[in-house]
C-alpha positions in Angstrom: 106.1 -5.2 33.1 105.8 -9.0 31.5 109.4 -9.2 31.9 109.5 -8.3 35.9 106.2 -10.5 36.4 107.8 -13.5 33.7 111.0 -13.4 36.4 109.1 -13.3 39.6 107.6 -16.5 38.3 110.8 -18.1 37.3 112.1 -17.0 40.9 109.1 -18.3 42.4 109.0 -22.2 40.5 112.6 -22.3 41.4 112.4 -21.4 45.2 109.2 -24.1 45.0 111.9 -26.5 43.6 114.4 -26.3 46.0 111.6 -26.8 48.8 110.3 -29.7 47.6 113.9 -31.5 46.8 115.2 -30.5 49.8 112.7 -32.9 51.7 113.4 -35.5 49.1 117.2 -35.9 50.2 118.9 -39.3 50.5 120.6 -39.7 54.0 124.6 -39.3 53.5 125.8 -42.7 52.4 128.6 -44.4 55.0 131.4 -46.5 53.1 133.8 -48.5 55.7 136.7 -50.6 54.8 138.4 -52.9 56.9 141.3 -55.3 56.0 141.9 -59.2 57.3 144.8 -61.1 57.4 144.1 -65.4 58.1 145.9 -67.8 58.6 144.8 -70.8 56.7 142.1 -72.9 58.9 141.8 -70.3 61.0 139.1 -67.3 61.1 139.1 -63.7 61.7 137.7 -61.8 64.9 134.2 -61.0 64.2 133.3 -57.8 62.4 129.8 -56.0 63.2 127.6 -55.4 61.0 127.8 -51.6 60.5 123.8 -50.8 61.4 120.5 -52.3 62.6 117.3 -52.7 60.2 119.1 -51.0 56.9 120.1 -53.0 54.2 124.4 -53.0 54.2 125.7 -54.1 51.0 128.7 -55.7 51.6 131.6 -56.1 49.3 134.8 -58.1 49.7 138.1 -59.0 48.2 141.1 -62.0 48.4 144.2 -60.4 47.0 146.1 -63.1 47.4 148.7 -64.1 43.9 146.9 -66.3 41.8 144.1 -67.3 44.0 141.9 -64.0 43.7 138.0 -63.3 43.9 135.2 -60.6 44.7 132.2 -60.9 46.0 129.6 -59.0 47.6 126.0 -59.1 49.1 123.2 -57.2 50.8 123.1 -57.7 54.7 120.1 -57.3 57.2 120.8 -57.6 60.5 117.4 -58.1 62.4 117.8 -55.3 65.3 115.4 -58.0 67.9 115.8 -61.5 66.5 119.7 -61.7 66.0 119.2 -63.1 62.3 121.3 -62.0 60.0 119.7 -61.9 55.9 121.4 -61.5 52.8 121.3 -61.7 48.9 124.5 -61.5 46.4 126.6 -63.1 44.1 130.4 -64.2 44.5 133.3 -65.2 42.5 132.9 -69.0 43.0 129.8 -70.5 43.2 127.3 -67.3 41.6 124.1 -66.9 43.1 124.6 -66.5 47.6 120.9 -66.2 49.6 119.9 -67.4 52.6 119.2 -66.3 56.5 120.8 -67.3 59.7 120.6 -67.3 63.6 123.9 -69.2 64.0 127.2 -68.8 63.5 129.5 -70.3 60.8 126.7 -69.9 58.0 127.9 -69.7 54.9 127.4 -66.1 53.1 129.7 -65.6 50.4 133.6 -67.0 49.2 136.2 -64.7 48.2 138.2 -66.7 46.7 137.5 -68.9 42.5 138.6 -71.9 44.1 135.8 -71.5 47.5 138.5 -71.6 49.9 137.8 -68.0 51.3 134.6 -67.8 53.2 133.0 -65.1 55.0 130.5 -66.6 57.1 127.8 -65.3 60.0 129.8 -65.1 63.8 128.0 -64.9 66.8 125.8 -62.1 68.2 125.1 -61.3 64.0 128.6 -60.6 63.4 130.4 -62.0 60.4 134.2 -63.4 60.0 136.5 -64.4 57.4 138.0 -68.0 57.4 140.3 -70.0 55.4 139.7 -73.5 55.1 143.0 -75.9 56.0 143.4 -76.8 52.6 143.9 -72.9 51.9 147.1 -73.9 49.5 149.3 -70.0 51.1 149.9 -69.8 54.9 148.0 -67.0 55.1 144.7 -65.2 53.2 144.8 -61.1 52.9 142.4 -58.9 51.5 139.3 -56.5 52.4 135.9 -55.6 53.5 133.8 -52.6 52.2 130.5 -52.0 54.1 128.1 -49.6 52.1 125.4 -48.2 54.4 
């Protein structure tokens, strides 16, 4: 008899568990990668932001011989004001934070010499350029959204 009661109890803390984590689950996480290809002092097409109000971390690559980087920040694209927000580090200058309405606002380079910029675009969209002094006809590498 102790050993049917000592089970139903088992049975009954771990249908109680479920319950409760089941309303504790994480939304399913989105990943989205998307490659660019510039021509130096030129910029990409602008790239949404992924979603409205959620904080996007944002990760992104040069892969270009002997001029490489990383870099990646949190994004928050206002869903009324059009501002665009972010926090993050990056290969060549460290520490990237600030907030922007405009376009071409500096977020984060790609690149150890800062030649590689991804900057804000209109409508809170976000682009890749190369600056003219890019020293390779073109700049190739990617984009990961995180949401």
């Amino acid at each position: 008899m102790t050993t049917t009661k000592s089970f139903c109890a088992v049975l009954f803390g771990a249908s109680l568990m479920c319950f409760w984590s089941a309303g504790a689950q994480a939304d399913p996480t989105t990943v989205s990668t998307i490659s660019y290809n510039v021509a130096a002092g030129a910029c990409s097409k602008p790239i949404a932001v992924p979603v409205n109000n959620k904080p996007v971390l944002l990760m992104g690559t040069s892969l270009n011989n002997a001029i490489q980087g990383v870099g990646s920040v949190t994004l928050l694209r206002g869903n009324t004001n059009n501002i665009l927000t972010w926090a993050g580090v990056d290969y060549f200058a460290g520490t990237e934070n600030s907030y922007s309405y405009n376009p071409a606002a500096h977020i984060m380079w790609l690149d150890f010499p800062g030649d590689v910029d991804v900057q804000t675009a209109a409508s809170s969209h976000i682009q890749v350029c190369a600056s003219a002094s890019y020293p390779q006809p073109v700049v190739v590498g990617y984009l990961t959204f995180v949401y």
